[in-house]
N, C-alpha and C positions, 0 to 999 in steps of 0.2 A: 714115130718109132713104135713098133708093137708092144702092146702093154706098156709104157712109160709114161710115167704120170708128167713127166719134165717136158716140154713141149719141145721141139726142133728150135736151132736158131731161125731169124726171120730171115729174107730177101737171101735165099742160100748162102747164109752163112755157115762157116764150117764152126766143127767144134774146136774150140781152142786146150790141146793135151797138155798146157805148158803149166809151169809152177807162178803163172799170172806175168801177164794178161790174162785173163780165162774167160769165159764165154758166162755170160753174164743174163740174169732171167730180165722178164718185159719190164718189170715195175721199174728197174733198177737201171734200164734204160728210158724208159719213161719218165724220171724222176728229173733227168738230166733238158727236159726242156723248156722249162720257166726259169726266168732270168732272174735273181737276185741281189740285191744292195748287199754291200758289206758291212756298210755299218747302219745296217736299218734293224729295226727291231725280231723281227720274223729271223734273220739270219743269224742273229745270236743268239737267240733263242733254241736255231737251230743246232747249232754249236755248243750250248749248254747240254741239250738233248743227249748229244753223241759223246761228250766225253762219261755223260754219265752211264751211259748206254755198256761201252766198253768198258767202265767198272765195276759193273755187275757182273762180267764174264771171269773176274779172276776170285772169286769166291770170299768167302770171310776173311776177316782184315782188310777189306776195301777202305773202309774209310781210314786206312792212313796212308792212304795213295792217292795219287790225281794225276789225271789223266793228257796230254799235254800235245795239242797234232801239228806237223811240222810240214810244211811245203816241201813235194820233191818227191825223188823217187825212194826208194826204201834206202840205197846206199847212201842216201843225204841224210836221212834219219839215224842208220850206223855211227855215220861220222860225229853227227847233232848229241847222241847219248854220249859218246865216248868222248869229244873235246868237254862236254859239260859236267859229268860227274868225273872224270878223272881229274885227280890235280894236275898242276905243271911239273910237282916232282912228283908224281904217282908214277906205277909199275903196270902191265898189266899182262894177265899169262893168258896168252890165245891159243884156245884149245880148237885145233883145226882138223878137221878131216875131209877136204874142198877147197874149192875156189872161193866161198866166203869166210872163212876163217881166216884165209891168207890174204882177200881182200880187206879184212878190218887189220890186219898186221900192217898192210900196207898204207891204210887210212891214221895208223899210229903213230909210223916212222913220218907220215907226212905234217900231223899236227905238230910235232915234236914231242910225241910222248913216247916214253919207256918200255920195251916190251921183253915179253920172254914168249918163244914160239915153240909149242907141242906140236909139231905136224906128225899125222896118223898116216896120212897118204889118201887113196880113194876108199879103202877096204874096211876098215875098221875105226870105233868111235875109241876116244881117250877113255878112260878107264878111271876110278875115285881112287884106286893106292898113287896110279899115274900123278894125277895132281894132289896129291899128300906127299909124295916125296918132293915132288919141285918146291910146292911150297915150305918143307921141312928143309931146304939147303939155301933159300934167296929171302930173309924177311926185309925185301925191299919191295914185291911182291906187295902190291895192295889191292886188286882187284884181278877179278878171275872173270875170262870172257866166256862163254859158250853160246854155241849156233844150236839151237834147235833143232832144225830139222835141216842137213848136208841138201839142198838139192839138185848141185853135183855131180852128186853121185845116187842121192835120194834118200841116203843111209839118218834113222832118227835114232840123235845121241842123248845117254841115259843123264837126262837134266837132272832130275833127283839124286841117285847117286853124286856128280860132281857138284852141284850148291850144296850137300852135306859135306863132301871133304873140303869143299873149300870155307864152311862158315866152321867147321872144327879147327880149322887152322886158322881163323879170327880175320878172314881176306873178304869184302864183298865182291857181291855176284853182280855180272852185268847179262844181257841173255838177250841173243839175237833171235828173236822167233817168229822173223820175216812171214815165212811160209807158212808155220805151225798151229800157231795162235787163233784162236775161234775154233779148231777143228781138234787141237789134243791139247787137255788139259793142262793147265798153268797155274796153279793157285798160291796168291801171294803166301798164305798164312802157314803152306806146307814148303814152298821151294824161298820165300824169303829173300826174291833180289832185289837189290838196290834198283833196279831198274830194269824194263826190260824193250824191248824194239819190235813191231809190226808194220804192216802197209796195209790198204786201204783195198786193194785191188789179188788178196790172196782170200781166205780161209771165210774172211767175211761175205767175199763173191760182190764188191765191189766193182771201182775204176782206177784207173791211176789216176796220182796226180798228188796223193800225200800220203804220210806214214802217221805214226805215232810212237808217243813214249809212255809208257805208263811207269812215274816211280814215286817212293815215299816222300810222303810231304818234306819230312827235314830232311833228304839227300838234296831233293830243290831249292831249300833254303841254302845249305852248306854248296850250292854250286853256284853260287853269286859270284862275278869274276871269273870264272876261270875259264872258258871259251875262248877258243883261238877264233873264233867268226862273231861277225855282225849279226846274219841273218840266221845261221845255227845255233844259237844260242839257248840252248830251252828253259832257261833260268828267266832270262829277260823274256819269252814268250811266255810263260806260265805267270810271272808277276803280270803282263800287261794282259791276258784275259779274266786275273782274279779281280783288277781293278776297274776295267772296260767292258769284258767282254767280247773283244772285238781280238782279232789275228793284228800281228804287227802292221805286217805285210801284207799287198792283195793275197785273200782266200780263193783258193779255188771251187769256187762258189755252187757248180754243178757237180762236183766230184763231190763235194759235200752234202748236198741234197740225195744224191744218189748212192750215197753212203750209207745215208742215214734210214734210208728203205731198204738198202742191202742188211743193216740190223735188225730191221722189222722183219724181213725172213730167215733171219738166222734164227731169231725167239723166237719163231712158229714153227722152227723143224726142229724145235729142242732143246735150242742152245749150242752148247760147246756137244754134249754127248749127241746128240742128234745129229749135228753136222759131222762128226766124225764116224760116227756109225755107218753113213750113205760112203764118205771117204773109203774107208773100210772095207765094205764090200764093193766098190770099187775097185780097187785094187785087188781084191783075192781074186773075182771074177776074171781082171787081162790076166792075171800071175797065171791064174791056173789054164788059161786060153794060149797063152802066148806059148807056153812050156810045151802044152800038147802038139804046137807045130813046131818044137826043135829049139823057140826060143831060152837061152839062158840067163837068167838076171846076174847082175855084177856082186850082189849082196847077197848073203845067207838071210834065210827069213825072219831071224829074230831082230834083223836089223832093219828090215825092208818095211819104211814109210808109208802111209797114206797116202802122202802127196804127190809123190812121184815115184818112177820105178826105171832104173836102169838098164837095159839091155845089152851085151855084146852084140856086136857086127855079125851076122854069119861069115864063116871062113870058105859058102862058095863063091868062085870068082865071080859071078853073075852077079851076084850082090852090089849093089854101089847103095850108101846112104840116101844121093839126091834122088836114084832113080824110086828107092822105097817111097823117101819124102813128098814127089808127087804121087806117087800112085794111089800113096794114101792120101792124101789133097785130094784128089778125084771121087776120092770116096765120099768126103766130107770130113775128114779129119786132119786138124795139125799139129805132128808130134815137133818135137825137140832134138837139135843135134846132141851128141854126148859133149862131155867137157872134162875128158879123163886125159890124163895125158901118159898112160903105160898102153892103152889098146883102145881102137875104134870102139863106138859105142853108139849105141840111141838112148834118148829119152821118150816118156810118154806118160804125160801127168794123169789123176784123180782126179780133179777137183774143178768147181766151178761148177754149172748147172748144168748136170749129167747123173746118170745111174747106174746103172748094173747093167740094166739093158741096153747104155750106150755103149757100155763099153765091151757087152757082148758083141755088139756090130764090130767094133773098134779090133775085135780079136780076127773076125769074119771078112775084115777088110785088108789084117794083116797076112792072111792067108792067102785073097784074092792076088793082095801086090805080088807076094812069092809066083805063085803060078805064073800071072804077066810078067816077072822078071827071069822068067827060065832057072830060078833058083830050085835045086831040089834037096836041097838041106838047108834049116837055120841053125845049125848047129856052130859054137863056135870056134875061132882057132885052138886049137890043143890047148898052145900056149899060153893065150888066158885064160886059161882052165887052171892050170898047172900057176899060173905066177895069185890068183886068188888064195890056190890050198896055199900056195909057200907064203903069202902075207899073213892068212888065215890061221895059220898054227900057233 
């Protein structure tokens, strides 16, 4: 691609536009083709490597955290935080604005834990008086959950603000930050959660195949017992690598390898600031591409993420999702269905190994599909025009 320092994927792969899987650079598939023992020395080692690795990225106060990676997908990891530092009588207020907020609500009623639900909707993030009053009316309330970055809807909710209303009101923080984590800032010493939750295969520009937890040493001591799971447990994962070194359970021995070069290019493009800075102008670049032909994002821009970005359907009939979704296939790119449930929608991620000038193409392709689809406006229904301003007020 012209000017881009990022090479094309290999054997015409497309780009992956999604909040991960994402399209992933040589090394970090390369990394992934020597076989490894589990409990041989090189792979603990390796393992050693990576938690320390990912300690480094949440800033001063690291050393009263440890690091802790969990088999599975990211929703296995959700669940692994939340059965483990919540008690069995703990509370917890889920601050949702998505389908993952109301996924961990659902991962609550199913552990049997306690909850209280803030639903936002698609449009807008919970707010710090929002969770100071809930808190101010339920001190049964004992821990406070938030999603980092919605992507949903793609909307990133103001974590600072609510880990300050909620340690003013004496509740710990839990922090889903699936998506976020490695590309916008997180730093124990300033937001102070009890725990917090990523994967392997987002921000880092990994693979799948595990997540992680990063929390204070005594919330891990204090979460002895209390796990509704055998294998989610991250109390009993964390004691058995302090004392071994080794994962309970078989490791997913290539994803970890290929992890752990995924961090080596993250510290070479900066860090946390450096990878969110490419995010970044990623993003401004399709916003301001996508708007020029008609398209409308679902989010006002003080809320509109790095990671993803929301678009309405155009409201002309020519339109249909699937047809857009190959066209742009054809092009080399694959965006994301929406998952809004008030009005049709697309997605179309940042992230992953891309730049400005992919996703310059990426605006160039969206424009092409229009043409091929006899669409001559991306404008969209009134009506989700009109139901944004009236959530939005």
């Amino acid at each position: 691609m012209k000017n881009s320092p990022i090479p094309k994927p290999k054997l015409g792969e497309p780009y992956l536009l999604t909040p991960g899987p994402l399209t992933t650079s040589y090394k970090v598939k390369e990394a992934m083709l020597r076989d490894w023992g589990s409990w041989d020395d090189e792979f603990r080692a390796m393992t050693r490597d990576m938690r320390s690795r990912l300690l480094d990225l949440i800033g001063p106060g690291s050393d009263m955290y440890d690091c802790v990676p969990i088999q599975g997908s990211g929703s296995y990891c959700v669940e692994a935080m939340l059965g483990s530092f919540v008690p069995k009588d703990g509370k917890v207020l889920v601050l949702a604005n998505g389908a993952y907020g109301l996924r961990a609500a659902a991962t609550l009623k199913c552990i049997g834990r306690t909850y209280h639900l803030l639903d936002k909707g698609d449009y807008l993030p919970p707010r710090g008086d929002e969770v100071a009053e809930i808190l101010s009316q339920d001190a049964a309330i004992s821990h406070v959950l938030i999603i980092h970055c919605e992507t949903s809807s793609g909307i990133l909710n103001p974590v600072q603000e609510l880990a300050d209303a909620a340690h003013a009101a004496g509740r710990k923080v839990l922090i889903d930050s699936m998506s976020a984590f490695g590309a916008i800032p997180l730093e124990a010493e300033t937001v102070k959660y009890a725990a917090m939750v990523s994967s392997a295969n987002k921000c880092i520009e990994g693979v799948p195949g595990f997540g992680f937890v990063i929390a204070r040493k005594d919330e891990l001591v204090a979460a002895k017992g209390n796990s509704h799971s055998l294998s989610l447990d991250v109390e009993a994962q964390w004691s058995a690598m302090e004392k071994t070194g080794q994962w309970r359970f078989t490791p997913p021995t290539h994803v970890v390898a290929a992890f752990v070069e995924a961090l080596k290019g993250h510290k070479a493009e900066g860090g946390v600031a450096g990878r969110g800075a490419r995010y970044y102008l990623n993003r401004d670049t399709m916003v301001s591409g996508m708007r020029e032909l008609g398209f409308e994002t679902l989010l006002d821009d003080r809320w509109l993420s790095p990671i993803i970005v929301t678009f309405f359907c155009p409201a002309d009939p020519k339109f249909s999702f699937n047809g857009f979704y190959e066209a742009m296939k054809d092009k080399g790119f694959i965006i994301y269905p929406g998952k809004l449930t008030v009005v049709d929608s697309f997605r179309v991620g940042c992230i992953g190994q891309l730049d400005h000038y992919v996703t310059h193409e990426v605006v160039k392709a969206a424009s092409d599909a229009l043409t091929h689809m006899g669409v001559l406006s991306a404008a969209p229904p009134a009506a989700a025009l009109k139901e944004r301003k009236k959530l939005a007020a």
